[in-house]
C-alpha positions, -999 to +999 in steps of 0.1 A: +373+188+102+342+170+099+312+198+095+290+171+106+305+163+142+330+189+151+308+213+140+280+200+160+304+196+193+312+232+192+282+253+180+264+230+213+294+237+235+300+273+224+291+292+259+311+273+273+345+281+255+337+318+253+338+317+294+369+291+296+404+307+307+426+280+290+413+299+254+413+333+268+442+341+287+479+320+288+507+317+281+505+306+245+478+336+236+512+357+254+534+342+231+510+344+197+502+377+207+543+389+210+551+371+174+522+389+158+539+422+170+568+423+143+549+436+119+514+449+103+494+429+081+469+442+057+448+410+060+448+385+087+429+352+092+425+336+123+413+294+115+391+278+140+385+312+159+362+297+185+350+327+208+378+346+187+403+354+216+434+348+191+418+373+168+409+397+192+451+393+203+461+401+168+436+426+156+458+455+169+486+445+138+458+439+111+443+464+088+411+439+085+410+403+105+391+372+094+378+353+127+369+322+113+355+287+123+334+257+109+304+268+140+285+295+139+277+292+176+307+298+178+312+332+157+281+341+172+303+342+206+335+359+194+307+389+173+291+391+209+327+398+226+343+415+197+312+439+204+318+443+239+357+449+235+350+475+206+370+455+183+359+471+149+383+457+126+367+419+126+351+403+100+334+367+110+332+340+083+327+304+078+360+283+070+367+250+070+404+247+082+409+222+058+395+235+023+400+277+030+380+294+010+405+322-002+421+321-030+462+317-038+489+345-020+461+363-005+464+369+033+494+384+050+491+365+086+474+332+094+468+326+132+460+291+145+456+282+186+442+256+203+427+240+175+446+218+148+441+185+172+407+181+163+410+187+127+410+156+106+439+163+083+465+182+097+488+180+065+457+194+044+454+224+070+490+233+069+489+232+029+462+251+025+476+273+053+505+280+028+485+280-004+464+310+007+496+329+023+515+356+001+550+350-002+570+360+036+533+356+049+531+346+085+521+311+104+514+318+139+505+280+154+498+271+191+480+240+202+485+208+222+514+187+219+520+156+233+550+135+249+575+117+228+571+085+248+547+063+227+531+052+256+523+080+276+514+095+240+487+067+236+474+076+269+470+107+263+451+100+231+429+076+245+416+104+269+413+130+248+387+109+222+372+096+256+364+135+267+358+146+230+356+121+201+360+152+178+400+150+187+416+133+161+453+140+170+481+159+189+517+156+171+544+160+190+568+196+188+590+167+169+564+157+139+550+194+139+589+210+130+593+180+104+556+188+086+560+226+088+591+224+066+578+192+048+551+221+036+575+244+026+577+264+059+607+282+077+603+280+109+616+319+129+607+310+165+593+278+184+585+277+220+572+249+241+546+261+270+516+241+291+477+248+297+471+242+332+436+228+340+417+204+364+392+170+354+360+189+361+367+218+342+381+201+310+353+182+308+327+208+315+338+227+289+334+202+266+299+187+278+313+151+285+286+126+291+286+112+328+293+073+320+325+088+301+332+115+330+336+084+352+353+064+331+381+096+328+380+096+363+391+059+368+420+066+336+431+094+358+430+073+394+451+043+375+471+065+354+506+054+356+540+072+372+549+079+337+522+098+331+514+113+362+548+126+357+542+136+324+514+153+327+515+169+366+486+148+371+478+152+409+448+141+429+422+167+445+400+149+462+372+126+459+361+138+417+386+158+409+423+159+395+448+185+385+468+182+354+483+200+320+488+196+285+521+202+274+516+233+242+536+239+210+541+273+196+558+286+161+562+317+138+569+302+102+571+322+070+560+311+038+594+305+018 
């Protein structure tokens, strides 16, 4: 992820994820949250943390959790709520998903959700992922997927860098099972969920500019069936539409 952008996006955008129910609640913090329950972990690290509601999920099985992300803003939020919650067994450190700064077999349980599409090199993240896990170490992953129809995949691209030029990709549940084991993964337990949301919401929360807002709009208006279909896109009114983003979820163990 690029320190220089990404970073940027989300230390400015920060408030505004730490208040956003798509990243606190759902299904896929449900499903994280039941996987992280089969055992305790001395040491846990949660990558791209955000307001750190994944870590917060997990701390309950971890001796000591890392919330981590590449914007301070950002841990600045998750200290604030961590605070609130009386959540004392955080720690809150700059990492770059791509180049972890801990060294080889070291963490027990690396937690990942709602992050790896904006990260620029998704094979890098997983291998480092697996470098700094200990042997039977634990990969919790959730995050956008996308469809399998190249089409409505491109679509769906198209909008996402529209809303947010920080995205750089959303693999399908297809490429994600092939590079987990390509990495040396074995994949427990995958389940495929959605995160519901509407236009003006998605991008409030991440401060679209208003000639791109209404050029989002018009995507969404002309989107086609396939799509629309794909996506539950349905039309609210005059400036707003309902939709979702199909979400892939795995527990993988370091072989």
């Amino acid at each position: 992820m690029k320190l220089n952008s990404a970073g940027e996006q989300f230390n400015r955008q920060a408030a505004q994820y730490a208040v956003s129910e798509a990243h606190s609640s759902g299904e896929s913090l449900r499903i994280l949250t039941a996987w992280a329950s089969f055992e305790r972990y001395p040491l846990g690290l949660d990558i791209a943390t955000g307001p750190g509601f994944t870590a917060f999920a997990v701390a309950g099985f971890c001796d000591t959790i890392v919330a981590s992300d590449i914007a301070q803003g950002m841990l600045d939020q998750a200290r604030r709520i961590a605070d609130e919650r009386g959540i004392a067994n955080l720690r809150f450190e700059i990492v770059d998903a791509c180049d972890i700064s801990y060294s080889d077999a070291s963490i027990d349980l690396v937690t990942c959700r709602t992050a790896p599409h904006h990260f620029q090199d998704i094979g890098r993240f997983l291998s480092e992922v697996h470098r700094v896990l200990r042997p039977g170490g634990v990969f919790l992953l959730c995050d956008t997927t996308t469809s399998e129809d190249p089409e409505v995949a491109a679509w769906h691209h198209r909008v996402e860098v529209e809303r947010d030029p920080t995205h750089v990709s959303a693999p399908t549940p297809k490429e994600w099972c092939r590079d987990l084991s390509g990495t040396g993964f074995e994949l427990t337990h995958t389940a495929d969920t959605r995160v519901d949301m509407t236009l003006r919401e998605w991008v409030d929360r991440s401060g679209t500019p208003a000639e791109a807002v209404e050029g989002l709009y018009r995507d969404f208006a002309a989107a086609p069936r396939e799509v629309r279909s794909g996506f539950g896109l349905r039309h609210l009114g005059e400036d707003d539409f309902e939709f979702y983003w199909p979400v892939f979820c795995c527990r993988a163990l370091k072989k």
